[in-house]
N, C-alpha and C positions, 0 to 999 in steps of 0.2 A: 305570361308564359316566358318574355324573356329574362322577367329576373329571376325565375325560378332554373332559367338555363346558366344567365350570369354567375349563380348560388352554386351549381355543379361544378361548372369549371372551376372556380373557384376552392372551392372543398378540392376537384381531384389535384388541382395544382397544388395546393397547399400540403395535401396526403402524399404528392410527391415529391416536395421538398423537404416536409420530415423525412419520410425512408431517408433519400439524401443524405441529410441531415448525421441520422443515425448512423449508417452507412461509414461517414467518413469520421464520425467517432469513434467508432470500434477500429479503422483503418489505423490513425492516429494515435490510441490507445496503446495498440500493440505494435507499431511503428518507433515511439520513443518509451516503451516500456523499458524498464531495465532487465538488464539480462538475467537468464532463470541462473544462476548458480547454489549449489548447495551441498554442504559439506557435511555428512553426517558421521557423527564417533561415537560408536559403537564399543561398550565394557562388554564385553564376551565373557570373563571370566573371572572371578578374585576367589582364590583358593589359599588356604594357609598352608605352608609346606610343613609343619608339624601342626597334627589333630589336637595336640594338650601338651601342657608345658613338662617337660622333664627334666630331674637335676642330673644327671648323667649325661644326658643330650643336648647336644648345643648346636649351632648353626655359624658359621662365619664366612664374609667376602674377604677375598682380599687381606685376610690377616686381623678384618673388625668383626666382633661378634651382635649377629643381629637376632635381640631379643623377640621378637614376635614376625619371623618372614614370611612375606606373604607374596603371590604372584598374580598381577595384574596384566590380562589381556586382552586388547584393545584393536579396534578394525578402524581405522579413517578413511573414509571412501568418500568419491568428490562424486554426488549421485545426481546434479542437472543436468541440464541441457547441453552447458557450454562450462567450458575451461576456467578453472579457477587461476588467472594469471598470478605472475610474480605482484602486477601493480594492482590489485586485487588488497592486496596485504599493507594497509596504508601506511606509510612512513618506514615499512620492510620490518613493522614489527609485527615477531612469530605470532603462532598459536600455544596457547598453554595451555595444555592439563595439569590440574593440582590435583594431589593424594591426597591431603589434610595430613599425612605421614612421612616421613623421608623417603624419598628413593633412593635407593644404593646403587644400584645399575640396570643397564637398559642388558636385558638376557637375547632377544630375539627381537629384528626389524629387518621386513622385507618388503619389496613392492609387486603388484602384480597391475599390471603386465611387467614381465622382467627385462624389457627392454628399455622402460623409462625410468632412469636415477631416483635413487629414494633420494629425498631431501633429506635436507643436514637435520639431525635431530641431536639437542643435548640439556644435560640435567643439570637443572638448578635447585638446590634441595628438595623442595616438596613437589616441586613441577618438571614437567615431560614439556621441552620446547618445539616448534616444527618452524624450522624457518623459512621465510618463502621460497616459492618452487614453483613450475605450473602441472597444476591436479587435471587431469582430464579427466572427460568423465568418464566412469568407470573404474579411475584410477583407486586402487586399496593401497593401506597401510597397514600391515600387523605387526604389532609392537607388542613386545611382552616386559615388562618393568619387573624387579625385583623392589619392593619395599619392607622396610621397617615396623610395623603395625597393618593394621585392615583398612587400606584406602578407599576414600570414598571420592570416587571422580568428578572433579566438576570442569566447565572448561571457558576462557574467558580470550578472548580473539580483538582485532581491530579490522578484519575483512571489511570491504567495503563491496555495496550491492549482491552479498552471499549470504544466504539461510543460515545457520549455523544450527543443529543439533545434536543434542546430546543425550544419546540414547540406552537402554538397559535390556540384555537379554533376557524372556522368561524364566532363564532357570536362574538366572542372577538375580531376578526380581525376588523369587523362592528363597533364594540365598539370604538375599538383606534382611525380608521379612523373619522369617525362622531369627535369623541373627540379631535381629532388634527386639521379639518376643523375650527371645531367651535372655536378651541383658536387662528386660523388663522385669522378668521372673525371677531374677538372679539379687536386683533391686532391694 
């Protein structure tokens, strides 16, 4: 009888040093987790400003004639938990979106809430830069790009401890796909 008492105690001490145990792993876990930040960019829109090409109709910026323009709109929204800092952005180099296209000019950039500074934004041929800033969360960007050809966004960052994605509207998904059938069937 009392080893089989010795054997309980035993067991329940032991069952309550695991919990314990556990316990202080999950504390621990989410104690020196890194922080949730997370940046998502969002194409809302690529629309061609002329349906089919025309010899009477042309399109020009600025005095340069752009053969195939097209408008690209885009949402950057910092959607974690916690603040995407300046030091966030390792070595204070931006974020870039690439067209695979030229950009000719930024048409439309605004921030919401309107009381926090849009960060400095500026074009490097085929790329849309965002230089560091601090993104709260919540914080949006909409930016509207004029390019040169049918961009296709991609986005390539040096953030450190932030998600990064890059994401496609439904009716933009519609969009691509129709648009790659039809270059298929055109083939």
């Amino acid at each position: 009888m009392g080893s089989s008492l010795f054997n309980a105690a035993t067991l329940t001490i032991g069952l309550a040093a695991l919990a314990v145990g556990v316990l202080a792993a999950i504390y621990a876990r989410r104690a020196l987790s890194l922080a949730k930040r997370h940046l998502e960019v969002l194409v809302v829109q690529v629309a061609p400003i002329l349906a089919a090409a025309h010899d009477k109709f042309s399109v020009s910026y600025d005095g340069t004639r752009i053969n195939s323009p097209h408008v690209c709109s885009l949402k950057i929204q910092s959607t974690g938990k916690h603040a995407i800092g300046s030091v966030q952005f390792d070595s204070s180099k931006p974020i870039e979106i690439h067209f695979g296209v030229p950009v000719v000019e930024t048409l439309n950039a605004a921030a919401t809430p309107n009381e926090i500074p849009l960060p400095e934004l500026a074009i490097i041929g085929e790329r849309l830069q965002v230089f560091p800033s601090v993104l709260a969360p919540g914080y949006i960007i909409d930016v509207s790009v004029l390019t040169d050809g049918q961009p296709e966004p991609s986005i390539s960052h040096h953030l450190v401890d932030t998600k990064v994605d890059l994401a496609v509207s439904r009716s933009q998904v519609q969009r691509i796909e129709s648009g790659h059938s039809a270059r298929v069937a055109r083939s």
